[in-house]
N, C-alpha and C positions, 0 to 999 in steps of 0.2 A: 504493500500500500504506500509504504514510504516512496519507494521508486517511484509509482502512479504521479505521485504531488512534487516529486523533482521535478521530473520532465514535464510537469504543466507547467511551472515556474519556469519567468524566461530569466538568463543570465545577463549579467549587469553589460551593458553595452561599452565598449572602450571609445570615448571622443578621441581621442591623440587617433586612433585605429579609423574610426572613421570620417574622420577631418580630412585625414592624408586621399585613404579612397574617393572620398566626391572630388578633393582637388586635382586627383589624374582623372577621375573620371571626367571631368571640367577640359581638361587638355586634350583627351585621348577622344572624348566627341567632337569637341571642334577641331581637329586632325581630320574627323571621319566628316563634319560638315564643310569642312574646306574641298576636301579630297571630291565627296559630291558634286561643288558645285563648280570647280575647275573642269575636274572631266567626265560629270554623270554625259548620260545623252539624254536624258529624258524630254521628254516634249513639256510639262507642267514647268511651274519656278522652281528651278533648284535651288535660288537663295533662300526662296521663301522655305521650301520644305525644309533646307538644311538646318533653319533654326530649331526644329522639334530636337535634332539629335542628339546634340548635350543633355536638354533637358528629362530627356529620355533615360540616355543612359545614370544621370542622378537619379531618378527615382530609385532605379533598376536597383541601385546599389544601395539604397536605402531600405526597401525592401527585404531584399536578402538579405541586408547585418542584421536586422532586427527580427527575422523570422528564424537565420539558423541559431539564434539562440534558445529556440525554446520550441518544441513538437507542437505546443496548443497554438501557437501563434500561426506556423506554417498552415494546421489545418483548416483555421480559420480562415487563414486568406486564402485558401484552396474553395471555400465555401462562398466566399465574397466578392472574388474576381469571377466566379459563378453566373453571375446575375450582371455581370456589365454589357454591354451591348453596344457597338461600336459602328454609326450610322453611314461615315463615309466610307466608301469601297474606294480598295487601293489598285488604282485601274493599271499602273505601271509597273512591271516585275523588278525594275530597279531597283524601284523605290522599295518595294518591298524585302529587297537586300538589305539596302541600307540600315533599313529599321531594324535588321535583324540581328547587323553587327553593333547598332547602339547595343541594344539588349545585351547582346554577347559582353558588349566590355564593364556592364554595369553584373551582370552575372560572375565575371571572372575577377572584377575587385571588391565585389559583396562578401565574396566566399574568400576573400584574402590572397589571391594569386594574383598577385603584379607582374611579376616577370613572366609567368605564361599567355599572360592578357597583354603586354606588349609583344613578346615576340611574337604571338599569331596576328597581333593588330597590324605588325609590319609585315609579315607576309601576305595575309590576304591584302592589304593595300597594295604592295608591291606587283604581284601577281594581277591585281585590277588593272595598274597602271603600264603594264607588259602589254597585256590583253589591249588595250586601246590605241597603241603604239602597232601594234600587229594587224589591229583593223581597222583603216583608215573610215574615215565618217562617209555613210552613204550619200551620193550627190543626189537632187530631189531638181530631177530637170523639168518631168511635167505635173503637176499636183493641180486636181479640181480644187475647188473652196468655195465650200457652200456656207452665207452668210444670213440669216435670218433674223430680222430687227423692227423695232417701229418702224410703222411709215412714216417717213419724213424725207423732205428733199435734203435736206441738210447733213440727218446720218449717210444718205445715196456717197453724197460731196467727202464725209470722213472718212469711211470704208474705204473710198479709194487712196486718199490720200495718207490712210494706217498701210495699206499696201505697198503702196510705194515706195515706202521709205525701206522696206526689207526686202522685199521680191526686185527681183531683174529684170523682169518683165509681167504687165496683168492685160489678160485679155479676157473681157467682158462675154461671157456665152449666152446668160439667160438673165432674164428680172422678169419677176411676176411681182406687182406689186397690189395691194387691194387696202380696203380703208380701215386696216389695224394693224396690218404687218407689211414688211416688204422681203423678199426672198431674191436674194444674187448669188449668181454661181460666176465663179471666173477659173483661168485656165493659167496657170500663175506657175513662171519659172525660178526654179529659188537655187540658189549655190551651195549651199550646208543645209543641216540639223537647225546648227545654232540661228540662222535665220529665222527656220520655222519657229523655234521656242521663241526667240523675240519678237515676233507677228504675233501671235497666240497673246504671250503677255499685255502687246500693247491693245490688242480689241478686249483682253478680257479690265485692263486697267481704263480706258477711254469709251466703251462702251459694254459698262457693264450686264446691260438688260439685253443684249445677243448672245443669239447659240449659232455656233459654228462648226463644220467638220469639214475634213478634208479626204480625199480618195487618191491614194499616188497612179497614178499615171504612164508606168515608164514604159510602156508599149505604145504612147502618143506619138506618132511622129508630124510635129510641127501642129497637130491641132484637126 
């Protein structure tokens, strides 16, 4: 019985112990949000997304010091993390890496492993950074874009003028327009990734109330 009432008792938690853990953990995320947003490819914000990482992996590591001290604790939040329900889907497989290696570094200085939690942090980083070097960023020569917005002559006038400034070239295909929405498709040549992610950004930042998709194209030849 005594044993039973040990291990429900958690053990006193060390601050000096886990000072030092958030403070790598603090460094060893923003490594991992830098590393994203330098050479993710994802089509979303990498700046934006980058910033959950750190914060992420401190939880992580909060977490774990205060659960592996005590069996009742762990179970409980095996009970409580139960019930959370998590509304945005993570439409990019990237990103869903990335989040995986916050986790990971906030699991491996929770549980007191610093020197195993950096050197995998530097391998799998390194190994990321090989990989992108090895495969050069896919060119995106013909890409439909389909733009759905108020009607307004004015949004017609911005839409082009967001295009422009990232695409190489935009060529108008369709507009249906009617008296609550207007609907553009264009045929829009772009040089990189990084173009697309910066189009994207600027319609979802300067026209927040449109939805947009695009169709790649690489079998167009000329239109």
């Amino acid at each position: 019985m005594d044993n039973v009432l040990e291990l429900a008792n958690a053990a006193p938690l060390p601050l000096d112990t886990l000072a030092v853990n958030l403070l790598l953990s603090i460094i060893l995320g923003s490594a991992v949000a830098w590393f994203y947003t330098r050479y993710g490819r994802s089509f979303s914000n990498r700046a934006k997304f980058a910033l959950n990482l750190p914060p992420l992996s401190l939880t992580t590591v909060l977490i774990i010091s205060i659960i592996k001290s005590s069996l009742a604790l762990s179970l409980g939040l095996v009970g409580a993390l139960s019930i959370v329900r998590f509304r945005t889907a993570i439409k990019e497989p990237e990103e869903l890496v990335y989040l995986f290696v916050a986790i990971a570094i906030g699991l491996g200085l929770g549980a007191d492993q610093r020197l195993p939690t950096i050197l995998a942090l530097g391998m799998i980083l390194a190994y990321l950074f090989i990989r992108t070097l090895l495969s050069p960023q896919t060119m995106k020569n013909n890409l439909y874009f389909s733009v759905v917005a108020p009607s307004d002559n004015a949004t017609f006038v911005e839409i082009n003028n967001l295009l422009l400034k990232d695409a190489d070239s935009v060529d108008l295909r369709r507009l249906d327009n009617s008296s609550d929405s207007l609907r553009v498709t264009y045929l829009l040549h772009l040089h990189s990734d990084q173009a697309l992610a910066n189009l994207m950004d600027n319609l979802r930042a300067n026209l927040p109330g449109c939805e947009f998709s695009f169709v790649e194209q690489n079998t167009t030849f000329g239109g």
